[in-house]
N, C-alpha and C positions, 0 to 999 in steps of 0.2 A: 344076886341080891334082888327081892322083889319088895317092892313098894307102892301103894295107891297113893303115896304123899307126890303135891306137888313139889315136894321142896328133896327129892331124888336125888339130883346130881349134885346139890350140896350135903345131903348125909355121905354120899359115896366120897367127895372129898374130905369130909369131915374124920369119915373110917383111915383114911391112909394120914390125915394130921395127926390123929390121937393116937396110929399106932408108935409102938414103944420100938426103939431102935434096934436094927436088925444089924448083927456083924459088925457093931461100931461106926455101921454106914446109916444114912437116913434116910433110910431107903422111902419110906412112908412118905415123908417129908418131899423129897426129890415127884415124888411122885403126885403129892399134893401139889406142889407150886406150878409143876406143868401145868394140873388139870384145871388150874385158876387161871391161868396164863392163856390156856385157849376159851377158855369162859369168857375171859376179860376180852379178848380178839371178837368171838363170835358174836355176844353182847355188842362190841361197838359197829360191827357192819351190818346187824341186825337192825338196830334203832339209830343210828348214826348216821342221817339223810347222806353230809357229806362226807364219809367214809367209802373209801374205792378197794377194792379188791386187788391186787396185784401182786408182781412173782414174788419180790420182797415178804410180802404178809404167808403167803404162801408157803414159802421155804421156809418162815419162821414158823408158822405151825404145824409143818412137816416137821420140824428138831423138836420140837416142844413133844409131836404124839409118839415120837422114836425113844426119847425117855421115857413116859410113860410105857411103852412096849418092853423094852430093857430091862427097864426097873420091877416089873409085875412080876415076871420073872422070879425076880428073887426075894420076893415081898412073903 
């Protein structure tokens, strides 16, 4: 996907919300909420003075980008 839009990684989440269900699984879906889930994450230790970084945050957006991997797959 190529884009000069700032607004990128919300179309590309936008593509896997609107797609239409795959296999009875949601797939799209699953793969959307990750990609919102580490937006939400990186967004807050981006601009969030007192936001810390550690293993917890860490290991969660490790599971979070392993669905996303998983799921692409069969998207």
């Amino acid at each position: 996907m190529n884009s000069d839009s700032s607004e990128i990684h919300k179309e590309t989440r936008e593509i896997f919300r609107n797609a239409p269900f795959n296999h009875d699984e949601y797939i799209g879906d699953k793969i959307y909420r990750a990609l919102t889930d580490l937006r939400e994450k990186r967004n807050k230790v981006d601009y969030d003075k007192n936001a810390s970084v550690n293993l917890n945050l860490c290991n969660y957006c490790k599971s979070r980008s392993e669905i996303v991997f998983e799921n692409i797959e069969k998207f």
